[in-house]
C-alpha positions as CSV (number, residue, x, y, z in Angstrom):
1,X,33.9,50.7,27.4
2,X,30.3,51.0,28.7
3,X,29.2,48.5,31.4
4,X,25.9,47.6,32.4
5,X,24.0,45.0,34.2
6,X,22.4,42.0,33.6
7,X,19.9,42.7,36.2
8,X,19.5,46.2,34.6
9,X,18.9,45.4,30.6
10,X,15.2,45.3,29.8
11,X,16.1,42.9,27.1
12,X,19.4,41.6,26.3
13,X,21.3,42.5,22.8
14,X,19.5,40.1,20.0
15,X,22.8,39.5,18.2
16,X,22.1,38.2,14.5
17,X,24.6,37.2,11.5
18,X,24.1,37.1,7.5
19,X,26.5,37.0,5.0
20,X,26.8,40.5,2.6
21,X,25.5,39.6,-0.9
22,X,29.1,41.4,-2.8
23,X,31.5,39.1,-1.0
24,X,29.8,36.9,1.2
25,X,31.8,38.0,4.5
26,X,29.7,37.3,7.4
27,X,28.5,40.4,9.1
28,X,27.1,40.4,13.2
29,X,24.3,43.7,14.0
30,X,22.2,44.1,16.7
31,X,18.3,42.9,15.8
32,X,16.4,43.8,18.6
33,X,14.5,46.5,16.7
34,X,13.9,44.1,14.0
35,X,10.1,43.3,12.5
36,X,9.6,39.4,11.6
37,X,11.2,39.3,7.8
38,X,12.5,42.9,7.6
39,X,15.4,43.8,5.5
40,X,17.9,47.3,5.7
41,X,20.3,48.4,4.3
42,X,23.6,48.3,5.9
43,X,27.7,48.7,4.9
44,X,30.2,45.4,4.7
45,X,32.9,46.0,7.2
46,X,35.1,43.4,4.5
47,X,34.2,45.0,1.2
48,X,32.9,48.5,2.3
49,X,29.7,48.2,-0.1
50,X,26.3,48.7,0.9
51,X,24.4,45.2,1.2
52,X,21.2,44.1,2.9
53,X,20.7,43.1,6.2
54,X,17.8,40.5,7.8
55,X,17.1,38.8,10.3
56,X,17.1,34.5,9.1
57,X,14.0,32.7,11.2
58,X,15.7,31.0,14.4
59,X,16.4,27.7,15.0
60,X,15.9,26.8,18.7
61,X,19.1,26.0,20.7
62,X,18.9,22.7,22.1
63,X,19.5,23.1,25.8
64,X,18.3,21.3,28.3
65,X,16.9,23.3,31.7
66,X,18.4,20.0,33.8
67,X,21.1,17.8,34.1
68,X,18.9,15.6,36.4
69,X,18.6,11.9,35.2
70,X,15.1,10.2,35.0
71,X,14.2,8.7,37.7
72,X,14.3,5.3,36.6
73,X,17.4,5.4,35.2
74,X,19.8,3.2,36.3
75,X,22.7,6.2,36.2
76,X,24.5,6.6,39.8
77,X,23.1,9.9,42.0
78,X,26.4,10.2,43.8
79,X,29.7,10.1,43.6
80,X,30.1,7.2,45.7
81,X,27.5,5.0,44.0
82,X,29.7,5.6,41.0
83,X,31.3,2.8,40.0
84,X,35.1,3.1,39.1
85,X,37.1,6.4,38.5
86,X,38.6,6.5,41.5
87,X,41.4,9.1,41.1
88,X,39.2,11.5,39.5
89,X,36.1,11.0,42.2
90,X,38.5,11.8,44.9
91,X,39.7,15.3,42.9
92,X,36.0,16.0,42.6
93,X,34.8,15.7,45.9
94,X,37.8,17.2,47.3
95,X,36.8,20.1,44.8
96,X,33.3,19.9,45.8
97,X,33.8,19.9,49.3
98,X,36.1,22.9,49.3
99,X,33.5,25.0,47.3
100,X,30.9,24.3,49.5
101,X,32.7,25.2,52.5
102,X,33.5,28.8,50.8
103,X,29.9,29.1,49.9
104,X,31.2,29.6,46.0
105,X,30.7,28.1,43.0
106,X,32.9,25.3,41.4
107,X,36.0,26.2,39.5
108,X,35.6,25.5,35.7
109,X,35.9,21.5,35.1
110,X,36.8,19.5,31.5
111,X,36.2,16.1,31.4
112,X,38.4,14.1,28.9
113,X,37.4,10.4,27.7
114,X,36.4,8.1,25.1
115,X,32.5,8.1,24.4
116,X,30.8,6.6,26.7
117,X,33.3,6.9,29.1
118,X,30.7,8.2,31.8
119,X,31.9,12.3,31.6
120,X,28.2,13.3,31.0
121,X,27.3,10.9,34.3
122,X,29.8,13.1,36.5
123,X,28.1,15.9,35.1
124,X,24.7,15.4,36.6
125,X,26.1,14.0,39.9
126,X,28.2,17.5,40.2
127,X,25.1,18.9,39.7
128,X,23.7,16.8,42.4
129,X,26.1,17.3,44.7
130,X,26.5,21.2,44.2
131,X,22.6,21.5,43.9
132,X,22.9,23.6,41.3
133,X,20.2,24.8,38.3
134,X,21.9,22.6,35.9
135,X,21.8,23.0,32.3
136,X,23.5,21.0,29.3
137,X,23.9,21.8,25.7
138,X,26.1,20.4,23.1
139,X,28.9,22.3,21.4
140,X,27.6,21.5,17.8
141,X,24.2,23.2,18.4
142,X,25.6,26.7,19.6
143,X,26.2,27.9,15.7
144,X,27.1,31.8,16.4
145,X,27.8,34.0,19.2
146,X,24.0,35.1,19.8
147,X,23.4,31.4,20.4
148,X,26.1,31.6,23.3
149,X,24.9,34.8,24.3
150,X,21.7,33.8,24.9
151,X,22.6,31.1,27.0
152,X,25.1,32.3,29.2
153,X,22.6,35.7,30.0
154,X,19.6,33.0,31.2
155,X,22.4,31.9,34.1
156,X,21.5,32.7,37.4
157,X,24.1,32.3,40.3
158,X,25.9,29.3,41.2
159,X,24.4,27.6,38.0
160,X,26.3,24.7,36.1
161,X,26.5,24.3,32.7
162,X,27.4,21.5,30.7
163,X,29.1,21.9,27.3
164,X,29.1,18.2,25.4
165,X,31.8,18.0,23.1
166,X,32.7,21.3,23.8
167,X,35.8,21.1,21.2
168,X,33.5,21.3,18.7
169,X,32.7,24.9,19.4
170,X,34.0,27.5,16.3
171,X,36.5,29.1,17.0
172,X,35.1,32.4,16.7
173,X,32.3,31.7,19.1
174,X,35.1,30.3,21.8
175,X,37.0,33.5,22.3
176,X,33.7,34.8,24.0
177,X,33.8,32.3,26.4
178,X,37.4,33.5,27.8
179,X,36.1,36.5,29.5
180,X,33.2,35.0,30.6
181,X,34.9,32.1,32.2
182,X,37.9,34.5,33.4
183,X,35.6,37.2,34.5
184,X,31.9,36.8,34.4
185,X,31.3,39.1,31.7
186,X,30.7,39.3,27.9
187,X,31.4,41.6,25.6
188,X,28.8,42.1,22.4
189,X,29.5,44.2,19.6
190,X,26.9,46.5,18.5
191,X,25.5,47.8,14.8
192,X,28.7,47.9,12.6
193,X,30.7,49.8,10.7
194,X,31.7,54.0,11.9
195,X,27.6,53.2,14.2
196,X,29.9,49.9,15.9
197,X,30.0,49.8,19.9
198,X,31.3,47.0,22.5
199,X,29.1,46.5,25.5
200,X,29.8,44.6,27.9
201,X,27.8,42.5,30.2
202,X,28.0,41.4,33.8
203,X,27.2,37.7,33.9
204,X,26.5,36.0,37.3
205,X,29.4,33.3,38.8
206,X,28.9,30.1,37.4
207,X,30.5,26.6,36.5
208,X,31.2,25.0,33.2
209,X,31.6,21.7,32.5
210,X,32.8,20.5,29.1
211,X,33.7,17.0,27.9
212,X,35.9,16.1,25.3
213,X,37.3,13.1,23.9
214,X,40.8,14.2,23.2
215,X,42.9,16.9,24.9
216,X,44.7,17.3,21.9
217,X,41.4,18.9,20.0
218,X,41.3,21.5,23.0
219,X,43.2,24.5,22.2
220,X,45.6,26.0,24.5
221,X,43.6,29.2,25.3
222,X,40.7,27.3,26.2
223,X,42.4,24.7,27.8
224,X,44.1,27.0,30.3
225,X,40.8,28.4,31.0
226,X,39.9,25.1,33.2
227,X,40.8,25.0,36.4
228,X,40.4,21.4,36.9
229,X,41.1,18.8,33.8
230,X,40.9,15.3,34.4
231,X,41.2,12.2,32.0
232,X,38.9,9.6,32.5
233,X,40.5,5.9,33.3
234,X,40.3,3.2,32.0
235,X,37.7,0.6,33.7
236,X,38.8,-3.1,35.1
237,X,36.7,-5.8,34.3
238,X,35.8,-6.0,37.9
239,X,34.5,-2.5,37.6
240,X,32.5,-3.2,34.1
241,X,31.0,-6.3,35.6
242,X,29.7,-4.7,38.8
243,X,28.2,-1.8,36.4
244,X,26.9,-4.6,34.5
245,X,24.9,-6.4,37.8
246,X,23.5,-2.9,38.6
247,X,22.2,-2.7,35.2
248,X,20.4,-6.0,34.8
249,X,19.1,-5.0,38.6
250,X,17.7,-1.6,37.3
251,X,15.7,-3.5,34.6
252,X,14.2,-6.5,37.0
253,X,16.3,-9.0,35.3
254,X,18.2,-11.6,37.1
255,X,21.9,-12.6,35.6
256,X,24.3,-14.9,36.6
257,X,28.0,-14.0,37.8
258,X,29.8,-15.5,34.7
259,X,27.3,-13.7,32.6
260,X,28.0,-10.6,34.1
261,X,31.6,-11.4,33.7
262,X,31.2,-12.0,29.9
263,X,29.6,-9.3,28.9
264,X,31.9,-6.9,30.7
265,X,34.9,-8.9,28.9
266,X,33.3,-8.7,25.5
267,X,32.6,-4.6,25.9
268,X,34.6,-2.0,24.5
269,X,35.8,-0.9,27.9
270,X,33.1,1.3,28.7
271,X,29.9,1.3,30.6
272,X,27.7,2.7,27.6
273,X,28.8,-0.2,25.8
274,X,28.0,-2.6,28.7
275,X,24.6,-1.3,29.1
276,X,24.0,-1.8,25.3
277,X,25.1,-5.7,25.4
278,X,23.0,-6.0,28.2
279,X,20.6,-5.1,27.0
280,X,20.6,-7.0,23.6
281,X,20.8,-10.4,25.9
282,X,18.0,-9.0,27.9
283,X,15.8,-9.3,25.0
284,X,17.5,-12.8,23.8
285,X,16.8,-13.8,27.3
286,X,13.1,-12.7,27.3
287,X,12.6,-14.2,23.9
288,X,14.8,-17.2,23.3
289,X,14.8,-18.2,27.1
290,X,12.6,-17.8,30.3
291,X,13.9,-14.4,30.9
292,X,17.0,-14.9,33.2
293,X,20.5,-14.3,31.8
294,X,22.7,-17.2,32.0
295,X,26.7,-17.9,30.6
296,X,25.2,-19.8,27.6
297,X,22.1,-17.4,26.7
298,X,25.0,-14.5,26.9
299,X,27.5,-16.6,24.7
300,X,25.0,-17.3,22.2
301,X,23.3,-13.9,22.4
302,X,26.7,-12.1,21.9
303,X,27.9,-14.1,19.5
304,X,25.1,-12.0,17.2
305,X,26.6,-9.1,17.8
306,X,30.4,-10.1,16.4
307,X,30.9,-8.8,12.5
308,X,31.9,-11.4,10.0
309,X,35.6,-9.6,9.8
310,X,36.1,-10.1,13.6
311,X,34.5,-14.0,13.4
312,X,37.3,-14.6,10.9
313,X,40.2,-12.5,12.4
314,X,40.2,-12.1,15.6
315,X,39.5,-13.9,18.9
316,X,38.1,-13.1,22.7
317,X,41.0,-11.7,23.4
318,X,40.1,-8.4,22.5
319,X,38.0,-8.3,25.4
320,X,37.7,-4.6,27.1
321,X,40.1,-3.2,24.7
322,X,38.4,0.0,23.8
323,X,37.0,-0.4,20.1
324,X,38.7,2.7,19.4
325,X,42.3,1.1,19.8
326,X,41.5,-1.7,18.8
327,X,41.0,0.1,14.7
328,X,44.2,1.9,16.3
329,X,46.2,-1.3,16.2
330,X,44.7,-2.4,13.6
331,X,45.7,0.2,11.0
332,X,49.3,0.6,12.9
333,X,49.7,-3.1,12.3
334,X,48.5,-3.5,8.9
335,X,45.8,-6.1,9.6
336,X,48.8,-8.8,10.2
337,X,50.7,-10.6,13.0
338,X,53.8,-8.3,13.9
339,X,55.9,-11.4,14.5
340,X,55.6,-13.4,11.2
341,X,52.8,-11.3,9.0
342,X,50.0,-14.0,9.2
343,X,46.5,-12.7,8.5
344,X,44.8,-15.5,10.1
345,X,43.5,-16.2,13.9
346,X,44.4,-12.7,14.8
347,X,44.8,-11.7,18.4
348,X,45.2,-8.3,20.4
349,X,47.6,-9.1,22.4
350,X,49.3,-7.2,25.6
351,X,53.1,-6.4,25.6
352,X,52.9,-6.1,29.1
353,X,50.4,-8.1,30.6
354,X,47.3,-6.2,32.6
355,X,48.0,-8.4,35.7
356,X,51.5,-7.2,35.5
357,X,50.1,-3.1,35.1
358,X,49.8,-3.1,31.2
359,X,47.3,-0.6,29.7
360,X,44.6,-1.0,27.4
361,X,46.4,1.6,25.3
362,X,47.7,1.7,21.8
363,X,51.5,1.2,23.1
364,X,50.5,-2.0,24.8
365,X,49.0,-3.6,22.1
366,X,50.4,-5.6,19.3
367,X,48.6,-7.9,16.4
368,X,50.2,-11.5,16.9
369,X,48.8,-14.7,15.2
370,X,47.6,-17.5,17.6
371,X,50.8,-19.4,17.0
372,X,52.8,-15.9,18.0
373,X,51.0,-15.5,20.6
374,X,50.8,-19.2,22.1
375,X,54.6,-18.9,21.8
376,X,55.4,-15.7,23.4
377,X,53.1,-17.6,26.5
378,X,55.2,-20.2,26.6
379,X,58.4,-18.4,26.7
380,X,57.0,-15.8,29.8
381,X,56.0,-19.2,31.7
């Protein structure tokens, strides 16, 4: 198989893809001799017949040249100003420190959490912290191998890049990220058909980071590919509170403690969804009030943000359950009290308390009634 150089190519292979107009199989050629709207003629390697070949207009690849927030932004810089995540901060820096110390680039990372969890946040501070040429794409956007191509050849050494919902990626298009990740290299087939040739190219060393929100849409071959996988945990209400006073302080606005409190206890769990709250009392502050955030301008302010379904069904004590498991529990548990099949003054509730270690998982949480519930409280005390 002939090998050749990044460094050496005068332009890299412009891989194309069009479907043949007999059977509609989807045939890859090498363009880079192309004019702007010319058309050949070419054989189908899936039906043998002759078929014409062109080049469709590109759609630009949306990748971004830096993981760097904006300056303003009230997203941490380091590890340590990140709030929460402790187990998997620890990995990281232990990671980071190592690589460092070897003068090499990070091994391959994937980042697994809900959305909003904060994965693209340790993203940038890895970048940071690395200080690396960071770039970020999303898995959607990179449609066929070309797309992939292009971007892994633009890497320079010791770059990061940053694949969002990498599990999205087609399948055909993932299989040429395992040599690149295993290796450093790439290899590009050629024309088609008895003209058909692999080359392969020499990529320089570089990290990828992808974030998922599921393991389970990973598959095994890419999975195995990552030399460190952590999940993201889930965040106390201590944790989303103190993310929730760095907040308000980003945007100049002064909140109380309880207020804080609140809004952390009415998120979903995550910090995304804590901004967003603070941000809708911000403005009921600014407009309704005299611009600070107090308990009752956040009670009343949040209350606007509660559905009719969850104003009839279900009280505050879904509070930093996930949204997510919360529809989980919902559909496991028909919409009705577990205990006596009620459908009214509904209630996540705990199996094993959070004080005690419970989880804000699926298979700690049960539907109970407000009477079920009041009496399962009075026969723990």
């Amino acid at each position: 198989m002939p090998e050749r150089s990044v460094a050496n190519l005068n332009k890299p292979p412009r891989l194309a893809t069009c479907d043949c107009l007999n059977c509609g199989g989807g045939i890859e050629f090498d363009a880079s001799d192309f004019a702007e709207d010319e058309t050949r003629t070419a054989e189908c390697p899936h039906c043998h017949k002759e078929t014409s070949i062109f080049v469709e207009r590109e759609k630009p690849v949306a990748i971004s040249n830096s993981l760097t927030p904006e300056p303003e932004s009230p997203t941490p810089k380091s590890l340590s100003d990140f709030i929460g995540q402790n187990r998997v901060k620890a990995r990281l820096e232990l990671a980071i420190a190592a690589a460092k110390s070897r003068g090499e680039p990070l091994g391959h990372i994937l980042l697994i959490g809900s959305p909003g969890s904060g994965k693209a946040t340790l993203a940038n501070i890895i970048n940071r912290e690395m200080r690396a040429n960071g770039k970020s794409i999303s898995g959607a956007a990179i449609e066929k191998a070309g797309d992939l191509c292009g971007v892994l050849t633009n890497l320079e050494e010791g770059d990061l890049l940053f694949i969002e919902e990498i599990h999205r990626l087609r399948r055909v298009i993932e299989e040429y990220l395992y040599p690149a990740m295993d290796d450093f290299k790439m290899d590009v087939i050629i024309d088609q058909g008895p003209n058909a040739r692999s080359v392969r190219l020499n990529l320089p060393r570089f990290t990828l980071i992808g974030s998922t929100t599921s393991k389970d849409e990973i598959t095994r071959n890419l999975l195995s590919r990552f030399q460190i996988v952590e999940s993201m945990d889930d965040y106390s209400i201590d944790e989303l509170t103190a993310i929730a006073r760095r907040f308000a302080k980003s945007h100049k606005v002064e909140i109380d403690e309880d207020a804080a409190a609140k809004i952390a206890r009415m998120a979903d769990g995550t910090p995304l969804d804590v901004l967003n709250r603070l941000r809708h009392v911000r403005d009921y502050a600014h407009v309704k009030g005299n611009g600070k955030i107090t308990l009752e301008v956040t009670e009343v302010a949040l209350k606007m943000l509660v559905s009719s379904d969850e104003k009839e069904y279900v009280s505050d004590s879904r509070d930093a359950i996930p949204s997510a498991v919360r529809r989980e529990v919902w559909r496991r548990d028909g919409g009705k009290c577990v205990k006596c099949g009620s459908r009214k003054n509904l209630e996540y509730d705990h199996i094993i308390p959070v004080s005690q270690g419970g989880s804000n998982t699926a298979r700690n949480i049960e539907l109970l009634c407000e009477a079920c519930n009041r009496a399962k409280s009075d026969l723990i005390q």
